[in-house]
N, C-alpha and C positions, 0 to 999 in steps of 0.2 A: 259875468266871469266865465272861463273857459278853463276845465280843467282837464288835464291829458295826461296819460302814463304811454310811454313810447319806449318798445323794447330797440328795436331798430330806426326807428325816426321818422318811418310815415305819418305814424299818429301826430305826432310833436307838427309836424310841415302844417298838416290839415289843421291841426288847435290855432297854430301861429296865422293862418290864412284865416281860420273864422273870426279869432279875436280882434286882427286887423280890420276886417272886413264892418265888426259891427262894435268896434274900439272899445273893446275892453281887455282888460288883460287874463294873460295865458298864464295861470299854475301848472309846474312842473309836477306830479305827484310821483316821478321817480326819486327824487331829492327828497321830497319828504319823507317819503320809506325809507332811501340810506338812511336820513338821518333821525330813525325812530320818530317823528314828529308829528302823533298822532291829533295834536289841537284841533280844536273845530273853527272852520272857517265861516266866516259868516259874514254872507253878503245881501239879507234883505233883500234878495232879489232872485230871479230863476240862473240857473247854472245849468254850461253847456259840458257831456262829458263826453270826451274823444280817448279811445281805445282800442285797441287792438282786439280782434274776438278773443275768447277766455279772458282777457285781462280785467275785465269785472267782480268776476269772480276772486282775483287775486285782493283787489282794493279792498273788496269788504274783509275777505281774511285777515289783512292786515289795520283793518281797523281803521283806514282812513273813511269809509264812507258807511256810517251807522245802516241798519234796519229801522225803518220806518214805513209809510204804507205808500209814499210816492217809492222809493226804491223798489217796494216788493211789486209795483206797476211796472216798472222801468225795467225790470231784468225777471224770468224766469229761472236764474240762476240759485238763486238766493235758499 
């Protein structure tokens, strides 16, 4: 699974190009933020996340993407 927040649509191109590339599919996590929709997704399997620089930062604030200790690996943000 490929999950991407695209302020301007670079992000979005590159998610759409990996997920093609290695066929899985591409979540929007701009649509989940409009639409408050903090659920957990879950997919058994590793997940790719494509982003804008800071916009990591933004996801955890809004509570799409919990703390946990692969996260706290993943980003120095946190």
């Amino acid at each position: 699974m490929v999950l991407y927040f695209s302020g301007t649509g670079n992000s979005k191109y590159i998610a759409k190009r990996i997920a093609e590339a290695i066929q899985e599919n591409a979540v929007d996590l701009n649509m989940k933020i409009k639409e408050n929709d903090t659920s957990p997704l879950q997919t058994g399997r590793d997940v790719i996340i494509v982003t804008p620089p800071g916009a990591f930062q933004r996801l955890y604030q809004s509570g799409l993407i919990k703390r946990n200790s692969l996260v706290e690996n993943v980003s120095g943000l946190l």
